[in-house]
C-alpha positions as CSV (number, residue, x, y, z in Angstrom):
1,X,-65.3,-0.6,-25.4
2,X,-65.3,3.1,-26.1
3,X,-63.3,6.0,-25.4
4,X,-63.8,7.3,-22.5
5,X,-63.8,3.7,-21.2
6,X,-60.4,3.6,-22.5
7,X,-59.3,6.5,-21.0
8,X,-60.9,5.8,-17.4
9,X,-58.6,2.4,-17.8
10,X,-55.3,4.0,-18.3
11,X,-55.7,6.2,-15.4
12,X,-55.2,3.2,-13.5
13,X,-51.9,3.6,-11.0
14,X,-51.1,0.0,-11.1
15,X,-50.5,-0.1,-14.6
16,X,-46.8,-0.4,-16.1
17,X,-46.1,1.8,-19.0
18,X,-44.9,-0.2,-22.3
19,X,-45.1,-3.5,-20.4
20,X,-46.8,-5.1,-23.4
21,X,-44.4,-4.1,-25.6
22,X,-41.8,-6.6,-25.0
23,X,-43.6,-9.8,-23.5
24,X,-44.1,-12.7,-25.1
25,X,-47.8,-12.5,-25.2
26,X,-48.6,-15.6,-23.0
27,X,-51.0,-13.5,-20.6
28,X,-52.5,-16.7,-19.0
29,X,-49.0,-17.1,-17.5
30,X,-48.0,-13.9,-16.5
31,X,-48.0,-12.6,-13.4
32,X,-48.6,-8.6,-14.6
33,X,-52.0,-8.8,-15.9
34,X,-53.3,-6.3,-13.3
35,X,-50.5,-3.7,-14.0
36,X,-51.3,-4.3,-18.6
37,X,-52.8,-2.0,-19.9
38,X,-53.4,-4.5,-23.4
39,X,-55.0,-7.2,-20.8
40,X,-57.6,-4.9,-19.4
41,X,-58.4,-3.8,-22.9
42,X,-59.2,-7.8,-24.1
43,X,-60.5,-8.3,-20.6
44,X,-63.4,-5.1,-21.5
45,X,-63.7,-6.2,-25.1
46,X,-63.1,-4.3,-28.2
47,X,-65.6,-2.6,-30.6
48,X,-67.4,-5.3,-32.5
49,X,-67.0,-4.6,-36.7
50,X,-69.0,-7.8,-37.7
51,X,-72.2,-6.2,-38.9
52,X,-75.8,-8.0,-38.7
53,X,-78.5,-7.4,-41.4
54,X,-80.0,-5.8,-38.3
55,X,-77.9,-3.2,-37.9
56,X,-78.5,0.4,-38.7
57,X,-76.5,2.4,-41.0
58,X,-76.0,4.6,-38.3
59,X,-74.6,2.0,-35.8
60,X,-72.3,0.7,-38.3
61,X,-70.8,4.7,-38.6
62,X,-70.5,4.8,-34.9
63,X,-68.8,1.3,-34.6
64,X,-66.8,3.0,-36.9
65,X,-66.0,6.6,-35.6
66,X,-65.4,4.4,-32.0
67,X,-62.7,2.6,-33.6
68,X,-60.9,5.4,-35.3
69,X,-61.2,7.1,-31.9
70,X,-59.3,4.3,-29.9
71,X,-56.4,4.0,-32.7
72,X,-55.9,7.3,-32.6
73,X,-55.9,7.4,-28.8
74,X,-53.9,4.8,-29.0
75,X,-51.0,6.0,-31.4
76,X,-50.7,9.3,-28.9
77,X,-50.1,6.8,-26.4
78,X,-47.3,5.1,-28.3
79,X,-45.9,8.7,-28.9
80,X,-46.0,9.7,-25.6
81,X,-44.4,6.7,-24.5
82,X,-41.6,7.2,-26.9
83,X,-41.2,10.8,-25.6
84,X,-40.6,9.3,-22.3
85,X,-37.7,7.0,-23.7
86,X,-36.6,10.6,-24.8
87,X,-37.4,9.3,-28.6
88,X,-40.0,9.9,-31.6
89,X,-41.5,7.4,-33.6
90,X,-40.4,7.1,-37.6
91,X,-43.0,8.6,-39.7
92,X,-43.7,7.2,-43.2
93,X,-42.7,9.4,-45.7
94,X,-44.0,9.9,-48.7
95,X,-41.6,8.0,-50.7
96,X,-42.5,4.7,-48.6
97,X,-42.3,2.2,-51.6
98,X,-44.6,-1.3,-50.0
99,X,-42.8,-3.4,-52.6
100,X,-39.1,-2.5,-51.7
101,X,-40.1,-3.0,-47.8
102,X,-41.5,-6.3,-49.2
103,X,-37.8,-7.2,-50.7
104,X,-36.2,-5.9,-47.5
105,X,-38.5,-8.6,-45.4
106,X,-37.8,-11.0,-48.2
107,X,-33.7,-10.6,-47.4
108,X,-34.4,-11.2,-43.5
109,X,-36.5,-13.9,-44.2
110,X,-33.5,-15.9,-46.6
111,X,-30.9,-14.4,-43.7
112,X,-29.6,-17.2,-41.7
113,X,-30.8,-16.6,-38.5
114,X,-34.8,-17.0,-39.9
115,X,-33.8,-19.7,-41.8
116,X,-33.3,-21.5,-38.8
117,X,-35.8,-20.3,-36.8
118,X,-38.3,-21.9,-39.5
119,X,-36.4,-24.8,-39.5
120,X,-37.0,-25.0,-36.0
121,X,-40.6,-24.7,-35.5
122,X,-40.6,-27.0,-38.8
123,X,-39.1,-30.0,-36.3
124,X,-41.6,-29.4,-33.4
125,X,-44.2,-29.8,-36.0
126,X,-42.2,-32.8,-37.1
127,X,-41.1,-34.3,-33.6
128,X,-45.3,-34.1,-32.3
129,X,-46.5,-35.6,-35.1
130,X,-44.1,-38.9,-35.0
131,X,-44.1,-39.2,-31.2
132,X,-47.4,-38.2,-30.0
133,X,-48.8,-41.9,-29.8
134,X,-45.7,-43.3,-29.3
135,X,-44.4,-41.9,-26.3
136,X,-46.3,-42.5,-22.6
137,X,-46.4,-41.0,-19.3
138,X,-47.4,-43.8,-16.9
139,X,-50.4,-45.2,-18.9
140,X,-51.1,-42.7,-20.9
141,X,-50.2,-41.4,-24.3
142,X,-48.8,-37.8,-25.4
143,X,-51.8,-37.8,-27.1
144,X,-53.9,-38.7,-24.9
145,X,-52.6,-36.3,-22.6
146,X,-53.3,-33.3,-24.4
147,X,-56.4,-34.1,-26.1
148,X,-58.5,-35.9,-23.0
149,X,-56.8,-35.4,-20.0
150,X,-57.9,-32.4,-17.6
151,X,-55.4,-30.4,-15.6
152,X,-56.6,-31.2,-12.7
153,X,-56.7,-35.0,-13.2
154,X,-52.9,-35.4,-14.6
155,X,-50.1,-37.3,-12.3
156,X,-47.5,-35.4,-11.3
157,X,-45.1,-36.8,-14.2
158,X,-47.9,-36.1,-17.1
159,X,-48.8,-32.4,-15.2
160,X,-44.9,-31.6,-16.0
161,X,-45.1,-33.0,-19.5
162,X,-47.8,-31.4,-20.1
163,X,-46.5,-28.1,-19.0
164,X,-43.2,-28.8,-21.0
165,X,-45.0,-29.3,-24.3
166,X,-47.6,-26.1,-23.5
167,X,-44.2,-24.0,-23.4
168,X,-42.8,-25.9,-26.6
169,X,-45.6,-25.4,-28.6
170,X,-46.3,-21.3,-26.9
171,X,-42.8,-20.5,-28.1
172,X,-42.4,-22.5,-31.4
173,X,-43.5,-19.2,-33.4
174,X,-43.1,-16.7,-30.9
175,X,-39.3,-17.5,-31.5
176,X,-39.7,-16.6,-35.5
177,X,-42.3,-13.9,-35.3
178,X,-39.7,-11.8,-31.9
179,X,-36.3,-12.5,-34.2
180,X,-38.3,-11.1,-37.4
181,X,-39.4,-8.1,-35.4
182,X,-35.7,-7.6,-33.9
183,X,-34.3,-8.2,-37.4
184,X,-36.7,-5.8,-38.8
185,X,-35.9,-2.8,-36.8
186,X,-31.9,-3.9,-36.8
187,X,-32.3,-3.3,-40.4
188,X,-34.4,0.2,-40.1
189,X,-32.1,1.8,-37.5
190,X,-29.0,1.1,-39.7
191,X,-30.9,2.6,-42.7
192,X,-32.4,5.7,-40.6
193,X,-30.6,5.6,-37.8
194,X,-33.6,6.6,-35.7
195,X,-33.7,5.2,-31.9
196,X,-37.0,3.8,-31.7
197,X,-35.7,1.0,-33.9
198,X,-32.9,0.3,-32.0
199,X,-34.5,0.3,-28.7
200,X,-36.9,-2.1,-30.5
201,X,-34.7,-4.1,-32.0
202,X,-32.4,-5.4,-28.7
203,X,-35.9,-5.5,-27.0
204,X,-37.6,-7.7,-29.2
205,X,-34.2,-10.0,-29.2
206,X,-34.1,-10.6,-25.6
207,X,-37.9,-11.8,-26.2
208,X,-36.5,-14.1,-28.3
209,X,-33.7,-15.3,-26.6
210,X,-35.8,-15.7,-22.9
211,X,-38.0,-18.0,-25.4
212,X,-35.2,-19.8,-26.7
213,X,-33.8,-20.5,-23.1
214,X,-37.2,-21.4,-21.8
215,X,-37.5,-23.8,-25.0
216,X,-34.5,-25.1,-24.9
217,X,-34.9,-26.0,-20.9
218,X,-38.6,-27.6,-21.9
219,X,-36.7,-30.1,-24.7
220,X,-34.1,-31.4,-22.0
221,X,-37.0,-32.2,-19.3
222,X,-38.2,-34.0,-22.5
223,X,-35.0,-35.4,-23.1
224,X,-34.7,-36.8,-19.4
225,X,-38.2,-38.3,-19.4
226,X,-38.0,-39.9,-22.9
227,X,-34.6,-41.1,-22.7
228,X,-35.3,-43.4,-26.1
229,X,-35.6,-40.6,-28.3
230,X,-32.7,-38.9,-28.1
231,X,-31.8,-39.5,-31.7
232,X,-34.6,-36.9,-32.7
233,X,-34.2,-34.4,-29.2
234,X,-30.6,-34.1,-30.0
235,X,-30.4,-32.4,-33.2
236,X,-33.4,-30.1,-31.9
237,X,-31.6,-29.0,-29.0
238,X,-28.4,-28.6,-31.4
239,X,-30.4,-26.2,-33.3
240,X,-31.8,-23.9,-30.7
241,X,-28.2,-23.7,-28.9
242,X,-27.1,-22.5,-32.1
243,X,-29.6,-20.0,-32.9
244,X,-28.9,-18.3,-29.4
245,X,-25.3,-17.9,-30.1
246,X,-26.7,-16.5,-33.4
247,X,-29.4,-14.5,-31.8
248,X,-26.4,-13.2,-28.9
249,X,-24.0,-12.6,-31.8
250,X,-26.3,-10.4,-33.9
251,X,-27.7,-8.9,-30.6
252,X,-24.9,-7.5,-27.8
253,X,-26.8,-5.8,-26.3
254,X,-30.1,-7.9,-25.7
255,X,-29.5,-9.8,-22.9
256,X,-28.8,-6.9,-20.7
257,X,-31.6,-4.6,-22.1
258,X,-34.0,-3.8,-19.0
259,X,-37.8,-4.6,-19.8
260,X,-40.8,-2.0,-18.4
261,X,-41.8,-4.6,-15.1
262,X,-40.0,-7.4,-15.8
263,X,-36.5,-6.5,-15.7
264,X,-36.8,-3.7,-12.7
Protein backbone atom coordinates (compact mmCIF):
# COMPACT_ATOMS: atom_id res chain seq x y z
CA UNK A 1 0.00 0.00 0.00
CA UNK A 2 1.48 3.36 -0.71
CA UNK A 3 0.88 6.85 0.02
CA UNK A 4 -1.38 8.21 -1.93
CA UNK A 5 -3.36 4.99 -1.49
CA UNK A 6 -3.32 5.91 2.11
CA UNK A 7 -4.36 9.15 1.65
CA UNK A 8 -7.30 8.35 -0.92
CA UNK A 9 -8.53 5.88 2.16
CA UNK A 10 -8.75 8.50 4.85
CA UNK A 11 -10.80 10.74 2.67
CA UNK A 12 -13.38 8.29 3.22
CA UNK A 13 -16.64 10.09 5.07
CA UNK A 14 -17.70 7.03 6.80
CA UNK A 15 -14.69 6.64 8.69
CA UNK A 16 -14.67 7.56 12.62
CA UNK A 17 -11.68 9.48 13.75
CA UNK A 18 -9.52 7.63 16.63
CA UNK A 19 -11.98 4.67 16.68
CA UNK A 20 -9.08 2.32 16.78
CA UNK A 21 -7.60 3.80 19.43
CA UNK A 22 -9.56 2.45 22.17
CA UNK A 23 -11.16 -1.05 20.92
CA UNK A 24 -10.15 -4.11 21.82
CA UNK A 25 -8.77 -5.10 18.63
CA UNK A 26 -11.27 -8.07 17.92
CA UNK A 27 -12.15 -6.61 14.26
CA UNK A 28 -13.89 -9.93 13.19
CA UNK A 29 -16.43 -8.97 15.79
CA UNK A 30 -17.01 -5.54 15.40
CA UNK A 31 -19.51 -4.00 13.86
CA UNK A 32 -17.34 -0.58 12.66
CA UNK A 33 -15.04 -2.05 10.29
CA UNK A 34 -16.38 0.09 7.40
CA UNK A 35 -16.07 3.38 9.52
CA UNK A 36 -11.73 2.09 10.73
CA UNK A 37 -9.54 3.56 9.30
CA UNK A 38 -6.75 0.67 10.78
CA UNK A 39 -9.24 -2.18 9.14
CA UNK A 40 -9.01 -0.70 5.66
CA UNK A 41 -5.31 -0.42 6.01
CA UNK A 42 -4.94 -4.47 6.87
CA UNK A 43 -7.74 -5.07 4.49
CA UNK A 44 -5.21 -3.13 1.43
CA UNK A 45 -2.15 -4.61 2.87
CA UNK A 46 1.02 -3.02 4.06
CA UNK A 47 4.40 -2.53 2.34
CA UNK A 48 6.14 -5.90 2.24
CA UNK A 49 9.94 -5.54 4.06
CA UNK A 50 10.82 -9.37 3.54
CA UNK A 51 13.34 -9.07 0.71
CA UNK A 52 13.99 -11.98 -1.98
CA UNK A 53 17.44 -12.65 -3.51
CA UNK A 54 15.50 -11.29 -6.43
CA UNK A 55 15.03 -8.08 -5.44
CA UNK A 56 16.77 -5.04 -6.63
CA UNK A 57 18.69 -2.74 -4.55
CA UNK A 58 16.55 -0.20 -5.79
CA UNK A 59 13.22 -1.87 -4.79
CA UNK A 60 14.43 -2.62 -1.38
CA UNK A 61 15.12 1.61 -1.09
CA UNK A 62 11.64 2.22 -2.31
CA UNK A 63 10.00 -0.43 0.02
CA UNK A 64 11.85 1.53 2.27
CA UNK A 65 11.19 5.35 1.39
CA UNK A 66 7.24 3.91 1.17
CA UNK A 67 7.32 2.95 4.65
CA UNK A 68 8.98 5.98 6.16
CA UNK A 69 6.33 7.88 4.04
CA UNK A 70 3.27 6.09 5.73
CA UNK A 71 4.74 6.49 9.40
CA UNK A 72 5.29 9.75 8.94
CA UNK A 73 1.80 10.30 7.45
CA UNK A 74 0.76 8.48 9.98
CA UNK A 75 2.23 10.33 13.15
CA UNK A 76 0.57 13.78 11.56
CA UNK A 77 -2.49 11.97 11.71
CA UNK A 78 -2.03 11.10 15.40
CA UNK A 79 -1.17 14.92 15.93
CA UNK A 80 -3.85 16.12 14.28
CA UNK A 81 -6.12 13.95 16.06
CA UNK A 82 -4.74 15.17 19.28
CA UNK A 83 -5.22 18.84 18.23
CA UNK A 84 -8.84 18.00 17.84
CA UNK A 85 -9.02 16.68 21.51
CA UNK A 86 -7.52 20.30 21.98
CA UNK A 87 -4.12 18.41 23.11
CA UNK A 88 -0.40 17.67 21.81
CA UNK A 89 1.42 14.60 21.95
CA UNK A 90 4.58 14.25 24.63
CA UNK A 91 7.75 14.59 22.73
CA UNK A 92 10.84 12.63 23.79
CA UNK A 93 13.32 14.72 25.09
CA UNK A 94 16.58 14.44 25.00
CA UNK A 95 17.22 13.21 28.42
CA UNK A 96 14.80 10.10 27.66
CA UNK A 97 16.87 7.47 29.66
CA UNK A 98 15.42 3.61 28.04
CA UNK A 99 16.68 2.03 31.21
CA UNK A 100 14.87 4.17 33.89
CA UNK A 101 11.50 3.79 31.65
CA UNK A 102 12.43 0.05 31.81
CA UNK A 103 12.40 0.36 35.89
CA UNK A 104 9.26 2.43 35.76
CA UNK A 105 7.43 -0.55 33.60
CA UNK A 106 9.26 -2.91 35.98
CA UNK A 107 7.24 -1.12 39.10
CA UNK A 108 3.72 -1.46 37.21
CA UNK A 109 4.52 -4.74 36.34
CA UNK A 110 5.16 -5.90 40.46
CA UNK A 111 2.07 -3.32 41.19
CA UNK A 112 -0.86 -5.21 42.36
CA UNK A 113 -3.21 -4.73 39.85
CA UNK A 114 -0.78 -6.57 37.00
CA UNK A 115 0.01 -9.01 39.39
CA UNK A 116 -3.33 -10.18 39.13
CA UNK A 117 -4.00 -9.69 35.85
CA UNK A 118 -1.09 -12.33 35.09
CA UNK A 119 -2.33 -14.38 37.59
CA UNK A 120 -5.42 -14.34 35.75
CA UNK A 121 -4.59 -15.25 32.26
CA UNK A 122 -2.13 -17.81 34.18
CA UNK A 123 -5.53 -19.76 35.33
CA UNK A 124 -7.29 -19.78 31.84
CA UNK A 125 -4.12 -21.32 30.69
CA UNK A 126 -4.46 -23.55 33.75
CA UNK A 127 -8.38 -24.15 33.68
CA UNK A 128 -8.12 -25.32 29.46
CA UNK A 129 -5.53 -27.35 29.93
CA UNK A 130 -7.13 -29.62 32.93
CA UNK A 131 -10.72 -29.55 31.47
CA UNK A 132 -10.52 -29.59 27.85
CA UNK A 133 -11.01 -33.52 27.53
CA UNK A 134 -12.83 -33.62 30.49
CA UNK A 135 -15.70 -31.57 30.00
CA UNK A 136 -18.56 -32.41 27.13
CA UNK A 137 -21.16 -30.63 25.28
CA UNK A 138 -23.78 -33.35 24.28
CA UNK A 139 -21.21 -35.91 22.80
CA UNK A 140 -18.56 -33.98 22.28
CA UNK A 141 -15.49 -32.90 24.06
CA UNK A 142 -14.09 -29.14 24.71
CA UNK A 143 -11.57 -30.31 22.73
CA UNK A 144 -13.12 -31.63 20.29
CA UNK A 145 -15.08 -28.76 19.86
CA UNK A 146 -12.47 -26.37 19.15
CA UNK A 147 -10.06 -28.31 17.31
CA UNK A 148 -12.65 -30.38 14.73
CA UNK A 149 -15.81 -29.03 14.86
CA UNK A 150 -16.95 -26.34 12.22
CA UNK A 151 -19.16 -23.38 13.09
CA UNK A 152 -21.64 -24.16 11.10
CA UNK A 153 -22.01 -27.85 12.23
CA UNK A 154 -22.07 -27.11 16.21
CA UNK A 155 -25.53 -27.61 18.34
CA UNK A 156 -26.86 -24.89 19.73
CA UNK A 157 -25.39 -25.74 23.29
CA UNK A 158 -21.62 -26.34 21.75
CA UNK A 159 -22.19 -22.95 19.28
CA UNK A 160 -22.60 -21.01 22.76
CA UNK A 161 -19.67 -22.74 24.35
CA UNK A 162 -17.81 -22.21 21.75
CA UNK A 163 -18.53 -18.57 21.57
CA UNK A 164 -17.94 -18.37 25.43
CA UNK A 165 -14.43 -19.78 25.28
CA UNK A 166 -13.55 -17.62 21.87
CA UNK A 167 -14.31 -14.47 24.20
CA UNK A 168 -12.32 -16.16 27.21
CA UNK A 169 -9.34 -16.81 25.34
CA UNK A 170 -9.79 -13.02 23.01
CA UNK A 171 -9.68 -11.30 26.28
CA UNK A 172 -7.21 -13.41 28.50
CA UNK A 173 -4.24 -10.84 27.39
CA UNK A 174 -6.13 -8.09 26.14
CA UNK A 175 -6.98 -7.61 29.86
CA UNK A 176 -3.05 -7.40 30.82
CA UNK A 177 -1.74 -5.75 27.76
CA UNK A 178 -5.20 -2.45 28.12
CA UNK A 179 -4.45 -2.24 32.21
CA UNK A 180 -0.48 -2.01 31.34
CA UNK A 181 -1.28 0.66 28.70
CA UNK A 182 -3.70 2.57 31.27
CA UNK A 183 -1.16 2.07 34.07
CA UNK A 184 1.52 3.37 31.80
CA UNK A 185 0.04 6.68 30.92
CA UNK A 186 -1.45 7.01 34.72
CA UNK A 187 2.07 6.98 35.70
CA UNK A 188 3.24 9.60 32.72
CA UNK A 189 0.55 12.12 33.33
CA UNK A 190 1.31 12.26 37.04
CA UNK A 191 5.10 12.74 36.16
CA UNK A 192 4.33 15.34 33.22
CA UNK A 193 1.20 16.20 33.70
CA UNK A 194 0.45 16.35 29.92
CA UNK A 195 -3.30 15.43 28.80
CA UNK A 196 -2.66 12.95 26.15
CA UNK A 197 -1.73 10.63 28.94
CA UNK A 198 -4.61 11.12 30.88
CA UNK A 199 -7.08 10.96 28.11
CA UNK A 200 -5.22 7.65 27.39
CA UNK A 201 -5.03 6.34 30.51
CA UNK A 202 -9.04 6.30 31.57
CA UNK A 203 -9.51 5.20 27.81
CA UNK A 204 -7.42 2.38 27.85
CA UNK A 205 -9.05 1.29 31.42
CA UNK A 206 -12.62 1.21 30.31
CA UNK A 207 -11.00 -1.24 27.56
CA UNK A 208 -10.08 -3.17 30.14
CA UNK A 209 -12.86 -3.18 32.33
CA UNK A 210 -15.63 -3.77 29.08
CA UNK A 211 -13.11 -6.96 28.79
CA UNK A 212 -13.32 -7.84 32.24
CA UNK A 213 -17.23 -7.66 32.25
CA UNK A 214 -17.50 -9.44 29.04
CA UNK A 215 -15.01 -12.20 30.69
CA UNK A 216 -16.43 -12.37 33.55
CA UNK A 217 -20.11 -12.88 31.98
CA UNK A 218 -18.36 -15.79 29.51
CA UNK A 219 -17.02 -17.74 32.90
CA UNK A 220 -20.65 -17.75 34.54
CA UNK A 221 -22.33 -19.19 31.22
CA UNK A 222 -19.41 -21.62 31.85
CA UNK A 223 -20.22 -21.97 35.29
CA UNK A 224 -24.07 -22.75 34.49
CA UNK A 225 -23.26 -25.35 31.87
CA UNK A 226 -20.49 -27.21 33.79
CA UNK A 227 -22.06 -27.09 37.09
CA UNK A 228 -19.30 -29.91 38.34
CA UNK A 229 -16.52 -27.59 38.17
CA UNK A 230 -17.33 -25.03 40.25
CA UNK A 231 -14.39 -25.66 42.55
CA UNK A 232 -11.99 -24.34 39.79
CA UNK A 233 -14.68 -21.42 38.07
CA UNK A 234 -15.19 -20.04 41.51
CA UNK A 235 -11.88 -18.74 42.43
CA UNK A 236 -11.53 -17.42 38.66
CA UNK A 237 -14.53 -15.44 38.80
CA UNK A 238 -13.30 -14.34 42.48
CA UNK A 239 -10.34 -12.91 40.74
CA UNK A 240 -11.72 -10.99 37.90
CA UNK A 241 -14.49 -9.35 40.34
CA UNK A 242 -11.67 -8.25 42.22
CA UNK A 243 -9.58 -6.83 39.63
CA UNK A 244 -12.57 -4.65 38.42
CA UNK A 245 -13.05 -3.11 41.75
CA UNK A 246 -9.28 -2.64 41.45
CA UNK A 247 -9.38 -1.49 37.89
CA UNK A 248 -12.67 1.05 39.01
CA UNK A 249 -10.70 2.13 42.17
CA UNK A 250 -7.53 3.18 40.31
CA UNK A 251 -9.71 4.38 37.37
CA UNK A 252 -12.90 7.02 38.34
CA UNK A 253 -13.25 8.11 35.65
CA UNK A 254 -13.14 5.09 33.08
CA UNK A 255 -16.38 3.86 33.06
CA UNK A 256 -17.96 7.05 32.02
CA UNK A 257 -15.24 8.08 29.50
CA UNK A 258 -17.00 8.39 25.94
CA UNK A 259 -15.22 6.25 23.09
CA UNK A 260 -14.91 7.73 19.20
CA UNK A 261 -18.18 5.34 17.75
CA UNK A 262 -18.81 3.28 20.42
CA UNK A 263 -19.85 5.31 23.21
CA UNK A 264 -21.80 8.23 20.97
Amino acid sequence: MNKDLLFALIQNPNLIPGIYNYCDGWCERCKFNANCLNYKMMEEGVPDLKSTEHDTEAEASSAMENLDEMFQLSMELLNQAAKDLGMELPKQTEEFNAEEEEEKDELIFKGQIMMQADKYSELVDSWFADFETLLYVDSHSLKEIFDFKEEDEMSAAESMVFDKSEIIRWFQFIIPSKLFRALRSKANTEETGNEFYAHDSVASAKVALISIDNSIDAWTTYMNQFPGVEDRLLPILLLLSGLRTLTEDAFPGARDFVRPGFDI
